[in-house]
N, C-alpha and C positions, 0 to 999 in steps of 0.2 A: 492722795492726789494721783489722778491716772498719768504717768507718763509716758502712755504708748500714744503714736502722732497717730496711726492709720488706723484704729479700734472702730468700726463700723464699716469698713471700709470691704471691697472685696475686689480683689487683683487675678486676671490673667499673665499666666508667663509664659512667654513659647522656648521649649530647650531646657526648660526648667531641672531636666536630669541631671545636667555635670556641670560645672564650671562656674561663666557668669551669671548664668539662667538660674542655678540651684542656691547660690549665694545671693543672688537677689530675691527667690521667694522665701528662700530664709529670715530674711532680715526683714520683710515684710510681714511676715507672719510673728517673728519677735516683736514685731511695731502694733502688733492686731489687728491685721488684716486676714481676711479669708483669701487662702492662694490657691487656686487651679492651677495648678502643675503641666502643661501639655506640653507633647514632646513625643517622637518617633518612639521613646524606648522608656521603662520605668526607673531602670538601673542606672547609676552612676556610672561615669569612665572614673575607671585608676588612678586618674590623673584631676586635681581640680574638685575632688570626690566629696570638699567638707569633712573630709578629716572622719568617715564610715564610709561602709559599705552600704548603709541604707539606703534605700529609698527618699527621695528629698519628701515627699509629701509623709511617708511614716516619720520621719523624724520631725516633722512640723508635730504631726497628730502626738509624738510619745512626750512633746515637750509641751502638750496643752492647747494646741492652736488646734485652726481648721482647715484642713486642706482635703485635695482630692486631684488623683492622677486622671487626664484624659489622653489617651492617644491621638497625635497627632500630626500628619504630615503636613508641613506648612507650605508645599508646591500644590496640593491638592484644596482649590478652593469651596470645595465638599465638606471637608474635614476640617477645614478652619471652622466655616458657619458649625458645624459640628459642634465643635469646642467652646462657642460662643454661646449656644442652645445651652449646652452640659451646665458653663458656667448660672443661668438664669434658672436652671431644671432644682437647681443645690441652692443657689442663696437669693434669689432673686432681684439681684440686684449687677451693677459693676461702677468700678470707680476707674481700676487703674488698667492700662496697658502695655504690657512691655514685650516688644516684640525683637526676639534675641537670640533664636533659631538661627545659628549658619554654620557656615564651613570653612576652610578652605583647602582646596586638591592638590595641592602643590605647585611649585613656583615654576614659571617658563618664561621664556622669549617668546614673546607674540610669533616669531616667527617659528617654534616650535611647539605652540601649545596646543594638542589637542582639544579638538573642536567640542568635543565629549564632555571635557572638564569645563570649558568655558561656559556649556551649557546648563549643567549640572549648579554648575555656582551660581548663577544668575538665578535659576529656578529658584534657589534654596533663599542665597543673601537678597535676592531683589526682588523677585516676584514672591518668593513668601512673607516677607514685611506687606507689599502691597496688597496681597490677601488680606492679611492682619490687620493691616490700619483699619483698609475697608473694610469689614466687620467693626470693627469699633467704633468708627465712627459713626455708622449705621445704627448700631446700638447705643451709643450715648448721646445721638443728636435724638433716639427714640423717647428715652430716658428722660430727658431734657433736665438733669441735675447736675450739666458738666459731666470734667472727667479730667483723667490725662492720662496721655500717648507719648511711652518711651520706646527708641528705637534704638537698637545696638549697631553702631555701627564701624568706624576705627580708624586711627590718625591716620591708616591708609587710604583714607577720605578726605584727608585735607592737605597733605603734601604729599612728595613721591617718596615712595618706599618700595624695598626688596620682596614684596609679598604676595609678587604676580600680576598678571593684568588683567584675570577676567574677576580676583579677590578685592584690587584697587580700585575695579569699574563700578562693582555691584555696591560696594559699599561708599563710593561717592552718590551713585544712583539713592541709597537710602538717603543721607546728607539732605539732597533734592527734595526727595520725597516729603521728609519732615518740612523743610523751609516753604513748599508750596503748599502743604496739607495746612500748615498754622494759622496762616491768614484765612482760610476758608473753616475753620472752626472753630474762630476766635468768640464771632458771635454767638456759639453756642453757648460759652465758658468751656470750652475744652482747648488745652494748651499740648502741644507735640514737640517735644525736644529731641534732639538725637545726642547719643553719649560716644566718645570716641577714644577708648582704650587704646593705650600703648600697649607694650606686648605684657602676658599676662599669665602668671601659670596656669592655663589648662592644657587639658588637653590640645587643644590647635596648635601649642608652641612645644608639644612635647620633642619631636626633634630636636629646637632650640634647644631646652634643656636640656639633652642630654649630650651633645655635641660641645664640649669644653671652649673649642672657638665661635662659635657659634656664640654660644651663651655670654662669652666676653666682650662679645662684641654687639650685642646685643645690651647687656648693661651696660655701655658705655654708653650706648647712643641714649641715654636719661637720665641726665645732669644729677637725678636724685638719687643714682648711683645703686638703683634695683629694679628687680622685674615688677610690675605689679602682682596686687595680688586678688584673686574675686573680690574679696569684701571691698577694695576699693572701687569696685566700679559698683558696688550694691550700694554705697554709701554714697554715691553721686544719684543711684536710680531712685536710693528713699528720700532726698532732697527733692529729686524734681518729683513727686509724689505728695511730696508735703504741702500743708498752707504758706510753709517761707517760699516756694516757686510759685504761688497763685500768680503773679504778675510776670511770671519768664515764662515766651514759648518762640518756639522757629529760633531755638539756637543751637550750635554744634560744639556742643561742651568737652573739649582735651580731659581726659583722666588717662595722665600720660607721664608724672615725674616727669614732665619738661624736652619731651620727646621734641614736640613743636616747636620749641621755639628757637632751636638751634639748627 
């Protein structure tokens, strides 16, 4: 009996290098799916890395699956449809979307915060999902066999938190994005969720961790008494990927040990 859920299946990841993006096409490609890897860089951060220094899509390929790296800047809406061509050029098909490319520059007072980073961050966390959706959508309303559109985005999305304001704007802005995009793709069969991680070890939180108050205080604020970890927001992104989410979309689902609700 096959028990991989996504075996025919073929998945875009944006960011796919390090972190949640690499633990998500991992675990996708455990499941059998075919993963496209896209992302600024090929290589893993230090941090977040999957536990090698490989390449996320060579370690899909040495482990049996099928994958393939695209370059990709997700502020450039050139290079998205790019990415999207690449993905139909390889398997001619697509199921899945997870669009999970972002940043963040560091933390300010609005009334300190460089103009530069505010813009920077909006390009990357909001304007590059918005690329993203749209290509996909474009492409699975083409398709017309359904689909589903995962968005990354973070409890800095649904309460207030310490993590800046041009990082808490862009990623309530995704939030938006998914809740308005679902009802207009429902009659396709395509469902859009957005996923919203507590803190999390990659890369983005590596000061966190390494900063002993910091990081204290940080697991404090999650009742479940750790930081997350990739595979747990991979494990939320293959649920809403699965036939058990066929009937969830336009929600903003905490993968947070209980960040929220205190």
């Amino acid at each position: 009996m096959n028990d991989r859920r996504l075996d025919g299946k073929v998945a875009l990841v944006t960011g796919a290098a390090s972190g949640n993006g690499r633990a998500i096409a991992l675990r996708y490609a455990r499941e059998g799916a075919a993963v496209v890897c896209a992302d600024i860089r090929e290589d893993p951060d230090s941090v977040g890395g999957g536990g090698s220094d490989a390449r996320t899509h060579d370690l899909i390929e040495r482990s049996g699956g099928r994958a393939a790296y695209v370059r990709c800047d997700v502020t450039d809406g050139g290079a998205v449809a790019g990415a999207f061509e690449r993905v139909f050029e390889l398997y001619g098909r697509l199921d899945v979307v997870v669009a999970n490319a972002g940043v963040n520059l560091g933390v300010y007072d609005l009334t300190d915060e460089p103009f530069e980073v505010y813009e920077r961050t909006v390009a990357i966390n909001q304007t590059g999902v918005w690329w993203t959706c749209r290509e996909a959508a474009r492409r699975l309303i083409d398709q017309a066999e359904g689909g589903r559109i995962v968005v990354i985005a973070s409890v800095a999305s649904l309460v207030g938190s310490p993590s800046g304001i041009a990082y808490n704007a862009s990623k309530g802005a995704v939030v938006q994005l998914a809740r308005t995009l679902a009802p207009q793709l429902a009659a396709h069969g395509i469902t859009v969720n957005a996923i919203c991680p507590g803190y999390v070890r990659t890369a983005m939180t590596r000061e966190t961790q390494g900063t002993p108050e910091l990081l204290d205080r940080a697991v404090a604020s999650h009742p479940l008494g750790r930081l997350g970890e990739p595979e747990d927001i991979a494990g939320a992104a293959f649920f809403l990927a699965s036939d058990d989410a066929s009937f969830v979309t336009g929600i903003a689902l905490p993968v947070d040990g209980g960040y929220t609700c205190v």
